[in-house]
One Martini backbone bead per residue (centre of mass of N, CA, C, O) as a GRO file, in nm:
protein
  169
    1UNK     BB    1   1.460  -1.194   2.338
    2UNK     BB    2   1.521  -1.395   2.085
    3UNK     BB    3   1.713  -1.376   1.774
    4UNK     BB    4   1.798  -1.335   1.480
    5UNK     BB    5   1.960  -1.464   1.258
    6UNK     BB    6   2.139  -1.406   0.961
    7UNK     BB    7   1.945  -1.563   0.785
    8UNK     BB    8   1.661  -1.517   0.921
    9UNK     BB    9   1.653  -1.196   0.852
   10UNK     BB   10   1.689  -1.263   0.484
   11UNK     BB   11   1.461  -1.434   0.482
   12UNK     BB   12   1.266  -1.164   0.612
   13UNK     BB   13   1.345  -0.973   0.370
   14UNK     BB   14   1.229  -1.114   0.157
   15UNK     BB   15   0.954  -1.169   0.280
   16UNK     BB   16   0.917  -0.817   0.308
   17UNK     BB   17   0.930  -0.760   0.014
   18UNK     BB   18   0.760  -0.881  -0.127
   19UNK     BB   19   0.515  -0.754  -0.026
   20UNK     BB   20   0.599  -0.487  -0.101
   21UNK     BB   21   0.575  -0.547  -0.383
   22UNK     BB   22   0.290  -0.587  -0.396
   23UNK     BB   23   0.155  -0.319  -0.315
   24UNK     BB   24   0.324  -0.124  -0.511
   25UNK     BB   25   0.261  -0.268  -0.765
   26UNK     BB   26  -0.046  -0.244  -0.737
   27UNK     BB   27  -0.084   0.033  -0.693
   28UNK     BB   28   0.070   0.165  -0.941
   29UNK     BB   29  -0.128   0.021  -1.167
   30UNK     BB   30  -0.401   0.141  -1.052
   31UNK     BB   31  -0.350   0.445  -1.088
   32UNK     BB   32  -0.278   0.430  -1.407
   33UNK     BB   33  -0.525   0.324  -1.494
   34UNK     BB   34  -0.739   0.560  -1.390
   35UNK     BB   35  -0.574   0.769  -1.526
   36UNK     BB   36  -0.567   0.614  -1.844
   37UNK     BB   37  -0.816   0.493  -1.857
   38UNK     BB   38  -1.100   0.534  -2.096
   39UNK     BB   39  -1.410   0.516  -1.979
   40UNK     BB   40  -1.692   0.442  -2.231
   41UNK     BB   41  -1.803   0.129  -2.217
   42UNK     BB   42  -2.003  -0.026  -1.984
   43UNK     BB   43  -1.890  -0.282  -1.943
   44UNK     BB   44  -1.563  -0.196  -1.933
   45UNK     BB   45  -1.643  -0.094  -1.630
   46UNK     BB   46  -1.686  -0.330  -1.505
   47UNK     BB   47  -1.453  -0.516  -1.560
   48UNK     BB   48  -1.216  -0.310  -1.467
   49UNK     BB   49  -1.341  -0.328  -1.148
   50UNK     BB   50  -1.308  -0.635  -1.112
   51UNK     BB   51  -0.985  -0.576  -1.159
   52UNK     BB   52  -0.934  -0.442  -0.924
   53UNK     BB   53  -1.067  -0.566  -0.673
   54UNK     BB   54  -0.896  -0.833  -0.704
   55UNK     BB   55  -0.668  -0.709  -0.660
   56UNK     BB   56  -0.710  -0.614  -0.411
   57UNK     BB   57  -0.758  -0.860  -0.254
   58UNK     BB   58  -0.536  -1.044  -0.371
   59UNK     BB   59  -0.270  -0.793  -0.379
   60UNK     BB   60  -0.268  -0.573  -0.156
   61UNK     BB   61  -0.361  -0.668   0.091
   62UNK     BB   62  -0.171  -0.906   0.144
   63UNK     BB   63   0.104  -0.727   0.131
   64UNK     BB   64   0.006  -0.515   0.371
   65UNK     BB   65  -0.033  -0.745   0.566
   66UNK     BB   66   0.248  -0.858   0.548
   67UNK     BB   67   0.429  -0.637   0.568
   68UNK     BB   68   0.304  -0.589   0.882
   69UNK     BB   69   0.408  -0.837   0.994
   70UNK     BB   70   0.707  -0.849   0.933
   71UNK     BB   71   0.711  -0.557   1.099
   72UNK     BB   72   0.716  -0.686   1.300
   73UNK     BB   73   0.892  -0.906   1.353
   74UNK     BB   74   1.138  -0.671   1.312
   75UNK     BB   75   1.052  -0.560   1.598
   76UNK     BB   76   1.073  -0.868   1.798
   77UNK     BB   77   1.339  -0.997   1.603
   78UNK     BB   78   1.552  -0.745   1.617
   79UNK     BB   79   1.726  -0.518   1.669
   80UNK     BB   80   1.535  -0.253   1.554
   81UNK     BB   81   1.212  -0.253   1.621
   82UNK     BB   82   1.036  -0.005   1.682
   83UNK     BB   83   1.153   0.332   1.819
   84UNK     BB   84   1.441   0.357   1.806
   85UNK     BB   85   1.399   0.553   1.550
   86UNK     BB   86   1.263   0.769   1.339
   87UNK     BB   87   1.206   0.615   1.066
   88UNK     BB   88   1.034   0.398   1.189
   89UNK     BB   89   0.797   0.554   1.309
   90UNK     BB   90   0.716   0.688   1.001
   91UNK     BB   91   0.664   0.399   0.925
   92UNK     BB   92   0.418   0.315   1.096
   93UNK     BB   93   0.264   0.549   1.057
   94UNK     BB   94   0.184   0.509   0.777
   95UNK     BB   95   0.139   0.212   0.748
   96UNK     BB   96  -0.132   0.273   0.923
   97UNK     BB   97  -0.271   0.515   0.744
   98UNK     BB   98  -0.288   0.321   0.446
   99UNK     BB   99  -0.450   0.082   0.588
  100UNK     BB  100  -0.709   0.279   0.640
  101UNK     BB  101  -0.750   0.426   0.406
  102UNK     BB  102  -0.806   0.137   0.239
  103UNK     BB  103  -1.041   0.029   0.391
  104UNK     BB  104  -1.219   0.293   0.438
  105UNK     BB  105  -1.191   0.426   0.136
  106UNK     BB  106  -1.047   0.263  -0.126
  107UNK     BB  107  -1.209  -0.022  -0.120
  108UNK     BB  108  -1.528   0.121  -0.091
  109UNK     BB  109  -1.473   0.264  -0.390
  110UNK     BB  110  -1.454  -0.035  -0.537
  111UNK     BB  111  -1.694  -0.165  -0.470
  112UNK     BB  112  -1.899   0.069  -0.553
  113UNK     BB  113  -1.828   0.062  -0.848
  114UNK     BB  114  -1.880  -0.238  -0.924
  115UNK     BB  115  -2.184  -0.212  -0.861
  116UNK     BB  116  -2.265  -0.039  -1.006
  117UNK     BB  117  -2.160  -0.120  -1.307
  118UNK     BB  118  -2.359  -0.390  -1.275
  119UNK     BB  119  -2.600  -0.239  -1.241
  120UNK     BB  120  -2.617   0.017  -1.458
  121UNK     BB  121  -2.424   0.047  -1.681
  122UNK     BB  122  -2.474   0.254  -1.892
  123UNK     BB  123  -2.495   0.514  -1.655
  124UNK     BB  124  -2.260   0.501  -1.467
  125UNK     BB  125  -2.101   0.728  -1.619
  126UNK     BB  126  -2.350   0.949  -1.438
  127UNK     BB  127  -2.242   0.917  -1.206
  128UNK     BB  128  -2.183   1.063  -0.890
  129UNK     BB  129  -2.060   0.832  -0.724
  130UNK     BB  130  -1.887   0.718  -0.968
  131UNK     BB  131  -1.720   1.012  -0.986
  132UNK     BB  132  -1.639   1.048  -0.712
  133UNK     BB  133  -1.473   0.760  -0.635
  134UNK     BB  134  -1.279   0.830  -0.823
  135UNK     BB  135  -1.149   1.065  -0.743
  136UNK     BB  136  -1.086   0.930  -0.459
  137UNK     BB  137  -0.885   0.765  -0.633
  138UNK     BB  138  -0.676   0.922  -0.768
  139UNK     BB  139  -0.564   1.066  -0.509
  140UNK     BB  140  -0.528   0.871  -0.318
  141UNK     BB  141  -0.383   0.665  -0.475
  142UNK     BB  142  -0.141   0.884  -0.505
  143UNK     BB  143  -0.082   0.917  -0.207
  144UNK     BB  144   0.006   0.633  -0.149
  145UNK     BB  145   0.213   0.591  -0.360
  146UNK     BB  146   0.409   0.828  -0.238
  147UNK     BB  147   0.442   0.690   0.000
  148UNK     BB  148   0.564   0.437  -0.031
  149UNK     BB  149   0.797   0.548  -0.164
  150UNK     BB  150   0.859   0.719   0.081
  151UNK     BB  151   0.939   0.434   0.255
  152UNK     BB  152   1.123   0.319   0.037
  153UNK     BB  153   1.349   0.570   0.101
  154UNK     BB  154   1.383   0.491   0.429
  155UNK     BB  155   1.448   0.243   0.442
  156UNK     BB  156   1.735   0.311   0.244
  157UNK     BB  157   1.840   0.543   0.401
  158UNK     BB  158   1.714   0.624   0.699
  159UNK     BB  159   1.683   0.890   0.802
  160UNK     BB  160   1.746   0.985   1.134
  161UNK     BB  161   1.986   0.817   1.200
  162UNK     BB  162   2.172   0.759   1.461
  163UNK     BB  163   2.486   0.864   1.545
  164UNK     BB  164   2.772   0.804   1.616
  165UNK     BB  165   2.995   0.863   1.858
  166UNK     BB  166   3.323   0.996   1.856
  167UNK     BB  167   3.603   1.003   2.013
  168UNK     BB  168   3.817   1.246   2.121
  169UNK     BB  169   4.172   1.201   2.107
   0.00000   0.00000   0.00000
């Protein structure tokens, strides 16, 4: 299969670093907030998680969606491949698993916490499913906040990339 020249790698770098931006940095923001952010009011309670929802919706989903789309590209059209290093590999699993971790625990976390705050307004604040959904997103969304910085920690250095031997004089 023809692979992209290096203008093309280029334009794919750019374009899977943008990705890649948008979901750490809107990931690092929401767990911040989730952590820092006191909430007291019930009104605020519910603005608060529909913008955190608008946020995972808008800028999260599309991000994690784009890197790893982009992150196809680069292993079907470029050197890298999908498994030729190890630090691929662990990228690839990492990638795979905050994915369904997203989907299937952290999202439907934030969409129940806004139905709820929207439902119960005054109440939702001793709701049991409300504090335990905290909980699930405080702690796993600081777990995979830890990830992606440990993604980008392995794009950038490489770890346990083959190293070439040199023939001995």
């Amino acid at each position: 299969m023809k692979k992209l020249n290096t203008k093309g790698v280029k334009w794919l770098k750019v374009i899977h670093l943008f990705f890649v931006g948008l979901w750490v940095g809107s990931s690092f923001s929401i767990v911040l907030l989730i952590i820092f952010l006191e909430l007291t009011v019930p009104g605020d309670v519910y603005g608060f998680y529909l913008g955190i929802k608008l946020v995972d919706d808008f800028v999260i989903i599309p991000g994690a969606v784009g890197a790893m789309l982009t992150g196809l590209v680069y292993g079907i059209w470029t050197k890298w491949g999908f498994f030729k290093h190890n630090w691929l590999k662990v990228k690839w699993i990492l990638n795979i698993a905050l994915m369904l971790t997203g989907t299937f625990l952290l999202g439907p976390a934030v969409n129940q916490n806004t139905a709820l705050a929207k439902a119960q307004r005054v109440a939702v604040l001793q709701s049991e499913q409300f504090i335990n959904n905290q909980q699930l997103l405080i702690i796993l969304g600081t777990a995979q906040l830890l990830l992606l910085l440990f993604m980008l920690f392995v794009s950038t250095f490489k770890p346990w990339k083959k190293k070439r031997r040199t023939e001995p004089a």
